[in-house]
HTML snippet that shows the backbone in 3Dmol.js (N, CA, C, O; Angstrom):
<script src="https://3Dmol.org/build/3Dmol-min.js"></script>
<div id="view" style="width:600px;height:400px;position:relative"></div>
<script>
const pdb = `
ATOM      1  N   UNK A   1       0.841  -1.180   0.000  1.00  0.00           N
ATOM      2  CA  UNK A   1       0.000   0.000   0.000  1.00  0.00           C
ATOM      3  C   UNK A   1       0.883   1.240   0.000  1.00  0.00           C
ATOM      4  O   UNK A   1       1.727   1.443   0.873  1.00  0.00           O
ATOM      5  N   UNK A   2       0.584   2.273  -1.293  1.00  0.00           N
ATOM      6  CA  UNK A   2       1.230   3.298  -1.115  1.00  0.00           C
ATOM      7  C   UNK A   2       1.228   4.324  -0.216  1.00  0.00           C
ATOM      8  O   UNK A   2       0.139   4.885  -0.343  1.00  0.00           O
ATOM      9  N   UNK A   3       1.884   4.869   0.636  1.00  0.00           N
ATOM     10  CA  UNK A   3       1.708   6.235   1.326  1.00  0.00           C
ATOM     11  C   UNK A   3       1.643   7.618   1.097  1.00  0.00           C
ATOM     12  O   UNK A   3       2.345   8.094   0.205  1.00  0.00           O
ATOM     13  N   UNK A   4       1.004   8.239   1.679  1.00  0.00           N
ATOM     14  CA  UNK A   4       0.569   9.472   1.519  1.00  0.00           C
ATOM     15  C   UNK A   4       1.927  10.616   1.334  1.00  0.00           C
ATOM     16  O   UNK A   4       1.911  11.398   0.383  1.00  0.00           O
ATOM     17  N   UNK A   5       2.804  10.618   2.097  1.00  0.00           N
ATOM     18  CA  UNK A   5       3.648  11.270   1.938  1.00  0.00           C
ATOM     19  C   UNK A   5       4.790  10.903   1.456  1.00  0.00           C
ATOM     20  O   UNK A   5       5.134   9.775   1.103  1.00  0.00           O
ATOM     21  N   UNK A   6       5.444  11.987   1.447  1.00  0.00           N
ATOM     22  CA  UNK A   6       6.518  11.681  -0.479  1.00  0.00           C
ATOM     23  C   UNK A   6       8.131  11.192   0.429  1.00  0.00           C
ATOM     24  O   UNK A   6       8.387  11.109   1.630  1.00  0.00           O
ATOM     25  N   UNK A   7       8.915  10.961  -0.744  1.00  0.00           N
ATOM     26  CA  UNK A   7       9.726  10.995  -0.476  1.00  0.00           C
ATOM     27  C   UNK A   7      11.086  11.875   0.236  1.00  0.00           C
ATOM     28  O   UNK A   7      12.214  11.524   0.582  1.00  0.00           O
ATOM     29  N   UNK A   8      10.381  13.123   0.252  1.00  0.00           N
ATOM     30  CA  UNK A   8      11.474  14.266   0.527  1.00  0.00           C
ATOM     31  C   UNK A   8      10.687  14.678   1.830  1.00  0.00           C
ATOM     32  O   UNK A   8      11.203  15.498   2.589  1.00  0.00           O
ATOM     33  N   UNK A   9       9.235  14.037   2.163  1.00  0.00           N
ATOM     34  CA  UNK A   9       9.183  14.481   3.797  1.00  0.00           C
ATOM     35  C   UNK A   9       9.999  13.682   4.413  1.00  0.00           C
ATOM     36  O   UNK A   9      10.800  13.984   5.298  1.00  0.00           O
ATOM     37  N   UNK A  10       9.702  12.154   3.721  1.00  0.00           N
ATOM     38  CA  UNK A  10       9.811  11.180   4.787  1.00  0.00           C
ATOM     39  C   UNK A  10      11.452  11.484   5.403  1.00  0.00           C
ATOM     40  O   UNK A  10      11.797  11.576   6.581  1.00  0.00           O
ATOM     41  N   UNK A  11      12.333  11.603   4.100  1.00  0.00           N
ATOM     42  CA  UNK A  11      13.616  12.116   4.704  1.00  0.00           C
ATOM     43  C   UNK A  11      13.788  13.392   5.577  1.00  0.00           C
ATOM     44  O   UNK A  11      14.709  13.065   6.326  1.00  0.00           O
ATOM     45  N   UNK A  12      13.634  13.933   5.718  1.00  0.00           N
ATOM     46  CA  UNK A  12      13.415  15.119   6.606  1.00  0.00           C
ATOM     47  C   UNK A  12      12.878  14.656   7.733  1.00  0.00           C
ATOM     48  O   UNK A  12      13.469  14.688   8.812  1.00  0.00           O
ATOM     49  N   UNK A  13      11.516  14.111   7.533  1.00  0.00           N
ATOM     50  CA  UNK A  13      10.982  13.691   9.039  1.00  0.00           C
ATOM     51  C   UNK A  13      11.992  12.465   9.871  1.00  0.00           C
ATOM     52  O   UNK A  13      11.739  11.956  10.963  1.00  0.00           O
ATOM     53  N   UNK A  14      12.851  12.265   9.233  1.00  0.00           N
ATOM     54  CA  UNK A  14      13.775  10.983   9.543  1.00  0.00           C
ATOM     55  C   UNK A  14      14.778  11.669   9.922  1.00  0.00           C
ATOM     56  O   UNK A  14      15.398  11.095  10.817  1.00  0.00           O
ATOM     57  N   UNK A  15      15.292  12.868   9.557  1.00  0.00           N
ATOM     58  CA  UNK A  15      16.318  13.407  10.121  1.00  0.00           C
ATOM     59  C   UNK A  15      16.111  14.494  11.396  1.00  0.00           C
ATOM     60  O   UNK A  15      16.939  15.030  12.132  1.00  0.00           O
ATOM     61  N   UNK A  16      14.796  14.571  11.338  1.00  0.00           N
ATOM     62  CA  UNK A  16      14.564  15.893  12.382  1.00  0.00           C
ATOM     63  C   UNK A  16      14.400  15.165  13.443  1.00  0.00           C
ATOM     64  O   UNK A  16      14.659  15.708  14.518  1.00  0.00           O
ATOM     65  N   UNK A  17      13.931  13.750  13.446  1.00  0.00           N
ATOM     66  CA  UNK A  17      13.399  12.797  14.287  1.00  0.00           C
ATOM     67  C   UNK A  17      14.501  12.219  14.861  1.00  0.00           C
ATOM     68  O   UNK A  17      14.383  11.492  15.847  1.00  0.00           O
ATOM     69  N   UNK A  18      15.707  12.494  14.283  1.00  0.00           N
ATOM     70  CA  UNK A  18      17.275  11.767  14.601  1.00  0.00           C
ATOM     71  C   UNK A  18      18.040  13.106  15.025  1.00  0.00           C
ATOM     72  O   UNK A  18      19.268  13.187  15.017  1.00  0.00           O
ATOM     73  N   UNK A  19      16.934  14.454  15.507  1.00  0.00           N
ATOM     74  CA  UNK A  19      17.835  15.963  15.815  1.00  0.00           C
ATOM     75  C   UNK A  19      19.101  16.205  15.203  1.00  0.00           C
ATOM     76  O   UNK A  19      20.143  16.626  15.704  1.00  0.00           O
ATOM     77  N   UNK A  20      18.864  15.908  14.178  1.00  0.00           N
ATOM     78  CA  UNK A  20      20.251  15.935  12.702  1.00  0.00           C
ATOM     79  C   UNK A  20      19.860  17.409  11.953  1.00  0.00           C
ATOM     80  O   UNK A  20      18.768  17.861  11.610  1.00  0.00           O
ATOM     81  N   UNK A  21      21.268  17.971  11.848  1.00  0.00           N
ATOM     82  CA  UNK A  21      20.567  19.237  10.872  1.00  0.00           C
ATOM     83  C   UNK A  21      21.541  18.842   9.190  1.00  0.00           C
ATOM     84  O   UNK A  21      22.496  18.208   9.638  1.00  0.00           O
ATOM     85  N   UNK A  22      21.667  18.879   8.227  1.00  0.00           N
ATOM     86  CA  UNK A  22      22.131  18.929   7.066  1.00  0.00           C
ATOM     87  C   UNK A  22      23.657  18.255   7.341  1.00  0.00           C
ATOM     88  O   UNK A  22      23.837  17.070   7.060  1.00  0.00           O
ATOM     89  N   UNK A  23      24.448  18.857   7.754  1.00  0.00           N
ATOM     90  CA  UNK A  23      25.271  19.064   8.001  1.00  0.00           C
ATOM     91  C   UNK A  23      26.588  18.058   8.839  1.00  0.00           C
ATOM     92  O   UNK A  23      27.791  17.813   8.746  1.00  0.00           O
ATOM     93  N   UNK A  24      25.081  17.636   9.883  1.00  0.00           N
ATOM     94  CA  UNK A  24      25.757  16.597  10.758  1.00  0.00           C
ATOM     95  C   UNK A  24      25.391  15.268   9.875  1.00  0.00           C
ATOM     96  O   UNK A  24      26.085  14.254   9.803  1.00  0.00           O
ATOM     97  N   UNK A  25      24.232  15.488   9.268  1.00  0.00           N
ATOM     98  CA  UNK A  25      23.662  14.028   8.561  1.00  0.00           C
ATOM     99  C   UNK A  25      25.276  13.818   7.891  1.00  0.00           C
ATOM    100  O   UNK A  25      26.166  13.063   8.284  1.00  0.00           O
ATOM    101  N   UNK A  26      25.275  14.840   6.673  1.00  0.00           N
ATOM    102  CA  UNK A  26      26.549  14.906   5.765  1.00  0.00           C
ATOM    103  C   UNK A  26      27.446  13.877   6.467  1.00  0.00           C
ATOM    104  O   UNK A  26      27.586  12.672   6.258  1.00  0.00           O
ATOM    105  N   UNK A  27      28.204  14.978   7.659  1.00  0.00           N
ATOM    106  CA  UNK A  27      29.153  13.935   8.150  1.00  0.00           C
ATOM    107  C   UNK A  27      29.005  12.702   8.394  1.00  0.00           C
ATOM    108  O   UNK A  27      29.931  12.036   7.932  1.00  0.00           O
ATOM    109  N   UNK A  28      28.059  11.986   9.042  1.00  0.00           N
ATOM    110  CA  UNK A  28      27.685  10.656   9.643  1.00  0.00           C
ATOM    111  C   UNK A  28      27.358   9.868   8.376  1.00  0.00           C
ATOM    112  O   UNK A  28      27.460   8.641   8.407  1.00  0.00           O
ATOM    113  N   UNK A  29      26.907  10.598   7.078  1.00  0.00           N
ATOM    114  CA  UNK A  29      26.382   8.931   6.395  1.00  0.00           C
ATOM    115  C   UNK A  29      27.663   9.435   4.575  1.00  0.00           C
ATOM    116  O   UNK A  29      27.648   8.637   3.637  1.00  0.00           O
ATOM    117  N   UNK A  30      28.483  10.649   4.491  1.00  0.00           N
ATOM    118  CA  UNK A  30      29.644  10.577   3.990  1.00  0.00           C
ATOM    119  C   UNK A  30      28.809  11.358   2.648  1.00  0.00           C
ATOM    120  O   UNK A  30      29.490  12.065   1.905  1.00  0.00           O
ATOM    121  N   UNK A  31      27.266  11.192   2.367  1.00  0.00           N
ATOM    122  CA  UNK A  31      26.428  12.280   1.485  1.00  0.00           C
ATOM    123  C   UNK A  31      26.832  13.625   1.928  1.00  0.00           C
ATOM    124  O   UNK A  31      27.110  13.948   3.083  1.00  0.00           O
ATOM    125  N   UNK A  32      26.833  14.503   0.696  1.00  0.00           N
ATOM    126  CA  UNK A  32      27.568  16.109   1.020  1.00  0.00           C
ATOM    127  C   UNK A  32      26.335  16.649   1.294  1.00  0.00           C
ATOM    128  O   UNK A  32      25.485  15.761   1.225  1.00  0.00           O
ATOM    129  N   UNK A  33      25.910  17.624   1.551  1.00  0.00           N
ATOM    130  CA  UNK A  33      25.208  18.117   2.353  1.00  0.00           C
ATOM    131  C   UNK A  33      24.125  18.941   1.659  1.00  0.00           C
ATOM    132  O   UNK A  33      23.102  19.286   2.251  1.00  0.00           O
ATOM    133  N   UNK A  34      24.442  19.315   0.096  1.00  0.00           N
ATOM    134  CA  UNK A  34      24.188  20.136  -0.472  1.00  0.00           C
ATOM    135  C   UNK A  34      23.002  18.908  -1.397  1.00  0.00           C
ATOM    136  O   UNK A  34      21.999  19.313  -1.983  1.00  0.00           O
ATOM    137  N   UNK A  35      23.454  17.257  -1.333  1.00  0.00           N
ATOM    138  CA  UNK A  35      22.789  16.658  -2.208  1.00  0.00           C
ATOM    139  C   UNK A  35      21.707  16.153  -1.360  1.00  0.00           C
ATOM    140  O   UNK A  35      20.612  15.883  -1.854  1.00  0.00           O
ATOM    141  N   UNK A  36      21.993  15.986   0.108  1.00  0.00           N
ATOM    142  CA  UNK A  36      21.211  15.540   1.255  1.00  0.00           C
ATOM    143  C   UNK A  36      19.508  16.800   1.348  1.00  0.00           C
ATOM    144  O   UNK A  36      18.289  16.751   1.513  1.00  0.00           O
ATOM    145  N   UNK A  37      20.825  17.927   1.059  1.00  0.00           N
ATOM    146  CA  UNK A  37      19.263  19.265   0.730  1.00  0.00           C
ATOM    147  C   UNK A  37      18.326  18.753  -0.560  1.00  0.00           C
ATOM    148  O   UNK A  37      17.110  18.649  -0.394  1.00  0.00           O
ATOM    149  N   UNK A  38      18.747  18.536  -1.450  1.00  0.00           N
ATOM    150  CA  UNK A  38      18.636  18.586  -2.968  1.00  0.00           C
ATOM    151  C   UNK A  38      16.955  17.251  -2.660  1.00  0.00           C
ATOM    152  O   UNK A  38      15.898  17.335  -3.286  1.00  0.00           O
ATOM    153  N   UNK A  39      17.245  16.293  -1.658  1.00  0.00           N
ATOM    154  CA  UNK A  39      16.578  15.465  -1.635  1.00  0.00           C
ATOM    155  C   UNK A  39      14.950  15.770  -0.754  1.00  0.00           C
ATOM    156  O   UNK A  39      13.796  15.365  -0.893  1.00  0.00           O
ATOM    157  N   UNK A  40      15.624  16.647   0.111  1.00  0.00           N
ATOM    158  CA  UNK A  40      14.665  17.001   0.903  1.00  0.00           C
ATOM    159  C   UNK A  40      13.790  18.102   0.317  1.00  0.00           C
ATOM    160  O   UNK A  40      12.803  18.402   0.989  1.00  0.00           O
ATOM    161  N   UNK A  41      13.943  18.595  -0.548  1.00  0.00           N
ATOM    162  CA  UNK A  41      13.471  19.332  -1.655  1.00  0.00           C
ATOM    163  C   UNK A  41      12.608  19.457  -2.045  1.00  0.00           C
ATOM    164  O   UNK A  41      13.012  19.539  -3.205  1.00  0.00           O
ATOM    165  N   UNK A  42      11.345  19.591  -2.148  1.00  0.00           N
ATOM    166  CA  UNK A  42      10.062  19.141  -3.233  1.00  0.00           C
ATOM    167  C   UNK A  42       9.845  18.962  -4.428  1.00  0.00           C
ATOM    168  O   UNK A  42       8.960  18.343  -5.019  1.00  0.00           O
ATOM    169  N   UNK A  43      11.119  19.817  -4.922  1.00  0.00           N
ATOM    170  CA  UNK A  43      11.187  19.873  -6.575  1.00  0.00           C
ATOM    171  C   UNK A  43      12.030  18.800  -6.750  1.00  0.00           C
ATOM    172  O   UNK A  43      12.143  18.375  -7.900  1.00  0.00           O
ATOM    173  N   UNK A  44      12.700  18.220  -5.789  1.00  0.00           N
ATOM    174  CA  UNK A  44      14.058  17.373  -6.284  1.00  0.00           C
ATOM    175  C   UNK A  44      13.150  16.014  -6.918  1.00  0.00           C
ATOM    176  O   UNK A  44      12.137  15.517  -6.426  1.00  0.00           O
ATOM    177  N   UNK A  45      13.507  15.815  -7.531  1.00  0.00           N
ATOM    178  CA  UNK A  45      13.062  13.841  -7.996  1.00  0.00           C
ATOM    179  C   UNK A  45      13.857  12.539  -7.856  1.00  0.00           C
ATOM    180  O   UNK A  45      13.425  11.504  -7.350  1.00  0.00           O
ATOM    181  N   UNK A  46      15.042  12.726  -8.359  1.00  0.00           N
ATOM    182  CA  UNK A  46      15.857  11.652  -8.287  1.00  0.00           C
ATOM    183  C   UNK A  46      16.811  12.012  -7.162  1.00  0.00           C
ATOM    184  O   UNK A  46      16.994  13.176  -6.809  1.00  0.00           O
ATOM    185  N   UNK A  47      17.467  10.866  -6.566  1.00  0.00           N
ATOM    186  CA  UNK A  47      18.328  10.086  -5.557  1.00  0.00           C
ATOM    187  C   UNK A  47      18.812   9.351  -6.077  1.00  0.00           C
ATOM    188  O   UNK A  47      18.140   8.746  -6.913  1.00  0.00           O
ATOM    189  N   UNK A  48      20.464   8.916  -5.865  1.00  0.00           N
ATOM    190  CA  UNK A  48      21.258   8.412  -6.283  1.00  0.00           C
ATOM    191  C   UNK A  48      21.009   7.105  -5.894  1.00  0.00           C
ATOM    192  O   UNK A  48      20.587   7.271  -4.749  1.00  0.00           O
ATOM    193  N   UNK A  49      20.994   5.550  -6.172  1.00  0.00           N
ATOM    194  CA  UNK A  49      20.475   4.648  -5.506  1.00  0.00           C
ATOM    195  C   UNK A  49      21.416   4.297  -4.528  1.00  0.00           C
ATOM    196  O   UNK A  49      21.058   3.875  -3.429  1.00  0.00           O
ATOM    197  N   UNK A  50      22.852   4.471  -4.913  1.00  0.00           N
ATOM    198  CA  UNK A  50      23.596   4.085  -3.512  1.00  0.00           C
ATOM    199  C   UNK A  50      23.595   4.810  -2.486  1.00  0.00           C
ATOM    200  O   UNK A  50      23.744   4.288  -1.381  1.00  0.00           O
ATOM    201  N   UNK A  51      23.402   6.351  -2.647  1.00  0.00           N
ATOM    202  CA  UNK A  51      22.763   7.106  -1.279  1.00  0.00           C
ATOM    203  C   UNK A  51      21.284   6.977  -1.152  1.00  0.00           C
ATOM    204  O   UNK A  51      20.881   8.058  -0.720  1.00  0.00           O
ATOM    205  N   UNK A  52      20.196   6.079  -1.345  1.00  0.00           N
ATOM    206  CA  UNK A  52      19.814   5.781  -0.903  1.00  0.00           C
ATOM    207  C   UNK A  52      19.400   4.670   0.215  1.00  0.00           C
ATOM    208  O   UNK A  52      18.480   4.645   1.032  1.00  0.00           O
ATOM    209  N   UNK A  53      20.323   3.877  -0.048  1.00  0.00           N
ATOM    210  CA  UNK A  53      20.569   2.599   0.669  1.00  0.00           C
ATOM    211  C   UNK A  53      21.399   2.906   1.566  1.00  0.00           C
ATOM    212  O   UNK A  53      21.128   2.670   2.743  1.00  0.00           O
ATOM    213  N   UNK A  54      22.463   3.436   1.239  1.00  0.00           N
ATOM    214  CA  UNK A  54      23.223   4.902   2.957  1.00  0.00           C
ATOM    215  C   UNK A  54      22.575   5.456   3.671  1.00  0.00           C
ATOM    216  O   UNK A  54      22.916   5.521   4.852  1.00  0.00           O
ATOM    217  N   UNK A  55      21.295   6.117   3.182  1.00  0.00           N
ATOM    218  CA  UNK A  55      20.294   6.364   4.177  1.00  0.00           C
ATOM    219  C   UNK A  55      19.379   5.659   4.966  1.00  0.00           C
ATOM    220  O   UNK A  55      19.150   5.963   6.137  1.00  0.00           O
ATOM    221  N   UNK A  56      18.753   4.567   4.272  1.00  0.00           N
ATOM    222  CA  UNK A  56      18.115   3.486   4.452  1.00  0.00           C
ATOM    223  C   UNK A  56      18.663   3.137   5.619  1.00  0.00           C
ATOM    224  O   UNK A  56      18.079   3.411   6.667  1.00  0.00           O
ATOM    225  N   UNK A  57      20.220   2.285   5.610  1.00  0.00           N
ATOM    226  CA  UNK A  57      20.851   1.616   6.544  1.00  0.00           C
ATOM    227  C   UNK A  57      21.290   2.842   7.908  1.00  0.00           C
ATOM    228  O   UNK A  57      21.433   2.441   9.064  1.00  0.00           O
ATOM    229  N   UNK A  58      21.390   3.716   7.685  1.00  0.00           N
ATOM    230  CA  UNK A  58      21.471   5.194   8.443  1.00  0.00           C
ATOM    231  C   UNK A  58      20.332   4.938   9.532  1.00  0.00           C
ATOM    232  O   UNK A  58      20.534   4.923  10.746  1.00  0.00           O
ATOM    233  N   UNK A  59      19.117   4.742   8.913  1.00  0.00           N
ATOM    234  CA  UNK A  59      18.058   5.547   9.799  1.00  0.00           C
ATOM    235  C   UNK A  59      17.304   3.899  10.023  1.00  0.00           C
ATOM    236  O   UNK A  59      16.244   3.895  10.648  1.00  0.00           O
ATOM    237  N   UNK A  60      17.904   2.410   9.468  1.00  0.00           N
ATOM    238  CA  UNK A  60      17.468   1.425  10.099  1.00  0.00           C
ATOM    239  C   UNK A  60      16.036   1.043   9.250  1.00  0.00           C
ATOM    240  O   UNK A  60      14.982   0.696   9.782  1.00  0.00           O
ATOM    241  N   UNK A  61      16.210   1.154   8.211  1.00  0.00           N
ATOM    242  CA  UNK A  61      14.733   1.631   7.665  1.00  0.00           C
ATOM    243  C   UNK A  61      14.931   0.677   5.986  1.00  0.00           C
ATOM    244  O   UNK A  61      15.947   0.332   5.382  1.00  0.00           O
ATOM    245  N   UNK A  62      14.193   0.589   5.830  1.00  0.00           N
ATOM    246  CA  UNK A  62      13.874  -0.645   4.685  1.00  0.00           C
ATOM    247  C   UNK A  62      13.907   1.213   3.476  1.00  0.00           C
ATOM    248  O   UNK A  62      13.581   2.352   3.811  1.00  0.00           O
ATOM    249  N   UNK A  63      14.434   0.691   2.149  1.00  0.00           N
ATOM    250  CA  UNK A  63      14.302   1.316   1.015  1.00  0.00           C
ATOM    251  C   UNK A  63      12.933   1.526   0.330  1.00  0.00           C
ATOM    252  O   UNK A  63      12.608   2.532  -0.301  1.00  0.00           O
ATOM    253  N   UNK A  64      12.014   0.185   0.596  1.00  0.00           N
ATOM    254  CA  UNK A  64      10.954   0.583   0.339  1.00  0.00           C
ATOM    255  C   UNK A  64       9.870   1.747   1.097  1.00  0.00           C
ATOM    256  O   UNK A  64       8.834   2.355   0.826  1.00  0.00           O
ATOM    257  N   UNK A  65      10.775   1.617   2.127  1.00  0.00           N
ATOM    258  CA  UNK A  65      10.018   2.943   3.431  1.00  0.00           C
ATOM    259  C   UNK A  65      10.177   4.147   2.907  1.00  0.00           C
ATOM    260  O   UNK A  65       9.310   5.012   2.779  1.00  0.00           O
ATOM    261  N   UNK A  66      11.588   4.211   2.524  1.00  0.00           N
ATOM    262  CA  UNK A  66      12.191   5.354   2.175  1.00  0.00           C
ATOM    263  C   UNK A  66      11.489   6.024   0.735  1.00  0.00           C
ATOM    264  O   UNK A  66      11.190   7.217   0.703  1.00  0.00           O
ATOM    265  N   UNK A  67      11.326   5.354  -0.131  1.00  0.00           N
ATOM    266  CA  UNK A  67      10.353   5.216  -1.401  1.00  0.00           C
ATOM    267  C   UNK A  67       9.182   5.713  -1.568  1.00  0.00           C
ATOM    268  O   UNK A  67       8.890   6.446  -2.512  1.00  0.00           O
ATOM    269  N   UNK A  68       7.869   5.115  -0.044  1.00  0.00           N
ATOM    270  CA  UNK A  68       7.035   5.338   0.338  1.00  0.00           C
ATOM    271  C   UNK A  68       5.915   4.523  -0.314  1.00  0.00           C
ATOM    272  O   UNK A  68       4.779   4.845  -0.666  1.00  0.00           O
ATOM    273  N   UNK A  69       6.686   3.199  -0.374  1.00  0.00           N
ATOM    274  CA  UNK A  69       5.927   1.877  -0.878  1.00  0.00           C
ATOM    275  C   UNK A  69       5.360   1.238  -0.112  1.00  0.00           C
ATOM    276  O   UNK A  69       4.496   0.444  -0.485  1.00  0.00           O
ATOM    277  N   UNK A  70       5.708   1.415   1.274  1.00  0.00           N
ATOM    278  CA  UNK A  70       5.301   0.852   1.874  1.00  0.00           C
ATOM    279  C   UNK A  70       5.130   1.612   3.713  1.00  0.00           C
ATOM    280  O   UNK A  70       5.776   2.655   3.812  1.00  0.00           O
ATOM    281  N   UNK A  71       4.816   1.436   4.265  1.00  0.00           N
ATOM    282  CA  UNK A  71       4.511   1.904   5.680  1.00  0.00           C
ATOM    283  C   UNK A  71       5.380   1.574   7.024  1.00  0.00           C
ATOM    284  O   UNK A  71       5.744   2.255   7.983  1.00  0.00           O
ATOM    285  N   UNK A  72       5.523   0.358   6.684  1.00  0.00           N
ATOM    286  CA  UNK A  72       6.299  -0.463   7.615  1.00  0.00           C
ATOM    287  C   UNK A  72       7.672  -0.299   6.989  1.00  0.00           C
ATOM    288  O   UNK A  72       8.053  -0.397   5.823  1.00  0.00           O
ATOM    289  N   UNK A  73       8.435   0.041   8.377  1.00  0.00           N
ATOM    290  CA  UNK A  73       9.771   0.402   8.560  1.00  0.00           C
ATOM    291  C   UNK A  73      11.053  -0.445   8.081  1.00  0.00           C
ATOM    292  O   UNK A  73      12.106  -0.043   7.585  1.00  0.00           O
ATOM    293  N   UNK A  74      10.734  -1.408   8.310  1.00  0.00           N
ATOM    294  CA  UNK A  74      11.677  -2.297   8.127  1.00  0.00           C
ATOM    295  C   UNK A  74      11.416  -4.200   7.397  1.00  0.00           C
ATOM    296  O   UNK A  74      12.383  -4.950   7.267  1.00  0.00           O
TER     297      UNK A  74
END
`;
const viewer = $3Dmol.createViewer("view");
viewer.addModel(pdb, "pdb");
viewer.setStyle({}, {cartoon: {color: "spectrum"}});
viewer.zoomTo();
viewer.render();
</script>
């Protein structure tokens, strides 16, 4: 079942939820900071697939979560 919200909340709500600002994410998962924005974006569309799976494994979280294919976390 698809979810309501997109891909560029869910990241955001994943990082605000982890009291991460841009910056610190950058450092901790080795994404620059500027592409980590780019995602959180509304206009942005594409994600690189291997920083997505950096994030994924980051925040403990299944790719399809991250996607918004699915609901369940993991």
């Amino acid at each position: 079942m698809k979810c309501k919200i997109t891909l560029q909340e869910r990241l955001k709500d994943l990082r605000v939820a982890h009291n991460l600002n841009l910056e610190e994410l950058a450092k901790l998962t080795g994404i620059s900071k500027s592409a980590l924005g780019n995602y959180e974006n509304d206009d942005y569309k594409e994600i690189n697939h291997g920083n997505l799976v950096t994030l994924a494994q980051f925040y403990n979280v299944s790719t399809d979560y991250l996607l918004c294919l699915t609901e369940i976390k993991k």
